[in-house]
Residue frames relative to the residue before (quaternion, step in Angstrom):
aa qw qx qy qz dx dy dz
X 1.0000 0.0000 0.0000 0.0000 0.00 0.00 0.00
X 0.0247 0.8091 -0.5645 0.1616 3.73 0.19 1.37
X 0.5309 -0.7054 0.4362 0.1741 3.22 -0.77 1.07
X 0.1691 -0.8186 0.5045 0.2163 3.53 -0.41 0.53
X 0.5161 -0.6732 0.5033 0.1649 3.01 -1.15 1.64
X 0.0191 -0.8028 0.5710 0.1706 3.55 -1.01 0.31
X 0.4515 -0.8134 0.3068 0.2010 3.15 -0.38 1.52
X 0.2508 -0.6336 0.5889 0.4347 3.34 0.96 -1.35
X 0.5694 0.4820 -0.5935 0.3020 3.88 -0.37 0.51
X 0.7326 -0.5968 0.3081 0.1105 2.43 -1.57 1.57
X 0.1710 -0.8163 0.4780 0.2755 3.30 -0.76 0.98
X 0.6145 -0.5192 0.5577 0.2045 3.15 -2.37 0.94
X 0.4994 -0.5128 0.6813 0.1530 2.91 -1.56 0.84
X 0.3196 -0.7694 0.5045 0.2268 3.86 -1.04 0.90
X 0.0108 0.7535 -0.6551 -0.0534 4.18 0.92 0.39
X 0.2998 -0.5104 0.8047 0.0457 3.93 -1.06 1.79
X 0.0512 -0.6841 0.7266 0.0381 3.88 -1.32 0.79
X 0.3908 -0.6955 0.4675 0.3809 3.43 -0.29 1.18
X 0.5272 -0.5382 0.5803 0.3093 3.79 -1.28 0.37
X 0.0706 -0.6960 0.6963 0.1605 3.67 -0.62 0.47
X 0.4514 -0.6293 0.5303 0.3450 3.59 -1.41 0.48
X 0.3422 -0.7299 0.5137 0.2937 3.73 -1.05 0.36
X 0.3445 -0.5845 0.5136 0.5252 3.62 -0.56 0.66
X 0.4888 -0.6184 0.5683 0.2360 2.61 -1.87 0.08
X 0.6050 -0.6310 0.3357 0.3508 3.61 -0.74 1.20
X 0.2824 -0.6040 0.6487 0.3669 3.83 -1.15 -0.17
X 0.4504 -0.7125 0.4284 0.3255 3.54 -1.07 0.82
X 0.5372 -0.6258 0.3889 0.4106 3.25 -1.00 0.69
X 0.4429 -0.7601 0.3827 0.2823 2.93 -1.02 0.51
X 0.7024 -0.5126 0.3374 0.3604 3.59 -0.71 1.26
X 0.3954 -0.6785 0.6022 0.1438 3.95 -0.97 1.29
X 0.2542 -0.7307 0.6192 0.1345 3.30 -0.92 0.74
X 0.2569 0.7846 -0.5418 -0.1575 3.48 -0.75 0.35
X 0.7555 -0.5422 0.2526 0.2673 3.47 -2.05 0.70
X 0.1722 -0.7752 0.5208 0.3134 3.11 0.13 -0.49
X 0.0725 -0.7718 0.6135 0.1505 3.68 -0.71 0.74
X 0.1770 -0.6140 0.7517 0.1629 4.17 -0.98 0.89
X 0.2211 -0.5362 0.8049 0.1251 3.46 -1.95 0.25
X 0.2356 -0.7739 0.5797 0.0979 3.17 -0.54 1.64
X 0.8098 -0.0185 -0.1331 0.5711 3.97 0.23 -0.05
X 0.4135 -0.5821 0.6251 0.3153 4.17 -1.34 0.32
X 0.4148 -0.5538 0.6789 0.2457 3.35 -0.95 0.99
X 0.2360 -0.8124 0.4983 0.1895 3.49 -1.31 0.28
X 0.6433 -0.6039 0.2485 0.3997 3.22 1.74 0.10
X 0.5281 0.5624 -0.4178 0.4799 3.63 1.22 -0.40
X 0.7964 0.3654 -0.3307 0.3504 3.47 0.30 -1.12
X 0.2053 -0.7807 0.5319 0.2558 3.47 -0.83 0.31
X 0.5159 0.6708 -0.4344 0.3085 3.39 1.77 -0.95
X 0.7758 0.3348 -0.2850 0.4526 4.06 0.88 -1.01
X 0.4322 -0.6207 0.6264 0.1884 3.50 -0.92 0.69
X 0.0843 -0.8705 0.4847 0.0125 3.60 -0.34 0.90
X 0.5695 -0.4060 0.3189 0.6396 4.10 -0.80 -0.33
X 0.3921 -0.7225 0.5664 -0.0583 3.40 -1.55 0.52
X 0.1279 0.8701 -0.4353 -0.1925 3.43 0.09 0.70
X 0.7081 -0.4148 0.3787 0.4280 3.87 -0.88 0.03
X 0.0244 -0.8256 0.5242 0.2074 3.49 -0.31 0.27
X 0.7934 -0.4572 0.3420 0.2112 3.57 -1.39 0.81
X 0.1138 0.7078 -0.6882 -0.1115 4.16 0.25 0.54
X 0.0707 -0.7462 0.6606 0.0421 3.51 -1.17 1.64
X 0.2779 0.7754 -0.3223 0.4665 3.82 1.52 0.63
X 0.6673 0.6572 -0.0471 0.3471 3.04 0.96 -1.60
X 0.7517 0.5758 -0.2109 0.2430 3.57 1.19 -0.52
X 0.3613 -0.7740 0.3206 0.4095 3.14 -0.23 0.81
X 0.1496 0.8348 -0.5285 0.0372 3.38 -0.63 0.77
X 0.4781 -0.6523 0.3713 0.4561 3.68 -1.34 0.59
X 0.0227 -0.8980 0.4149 0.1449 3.64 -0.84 0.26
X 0.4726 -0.7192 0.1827 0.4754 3.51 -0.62 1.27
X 0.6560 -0.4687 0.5730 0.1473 2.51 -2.23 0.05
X 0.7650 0.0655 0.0290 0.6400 3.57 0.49 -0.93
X 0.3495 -0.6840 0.6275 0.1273 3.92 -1.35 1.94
X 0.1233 -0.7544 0.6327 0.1243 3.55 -1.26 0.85
């Protein structure tokens, strides 16, 4: 048997907001991708054929903090 404390905060008004339904999205439509094959590896001797290429990596590039004083 615990007394009930009355706080004093103000009472709220109850505002019922009607629920609106949400349309329902259209699914996105599924992504197609290409596919790319590499029918032979250039080996590098020939210069006359231009072959696939890949991107190389800039590991240089980073932003990083850098010291200040060499021990």
């Amino acid at each position: 048997p615990r007394k009930v404390v009355d706080l004093q905060l103000p009472q709220q008004k109850e505002v019922v907001q009607p629920i609106k339904p949400q349309p329902a999205e259209p699914e996105p439509s599924p992504r197609v991708f290409k596919e790319k094959t590499v029918s032979r590896i250039s080996t590098g001797d020939s210069d006359e054929e231009s072959g696939i290429t890949f991107k190389k990596r800039k590991f240089g590039n980073k932003n990083m903090r850098k010291r200040l004083d060499d021990d």
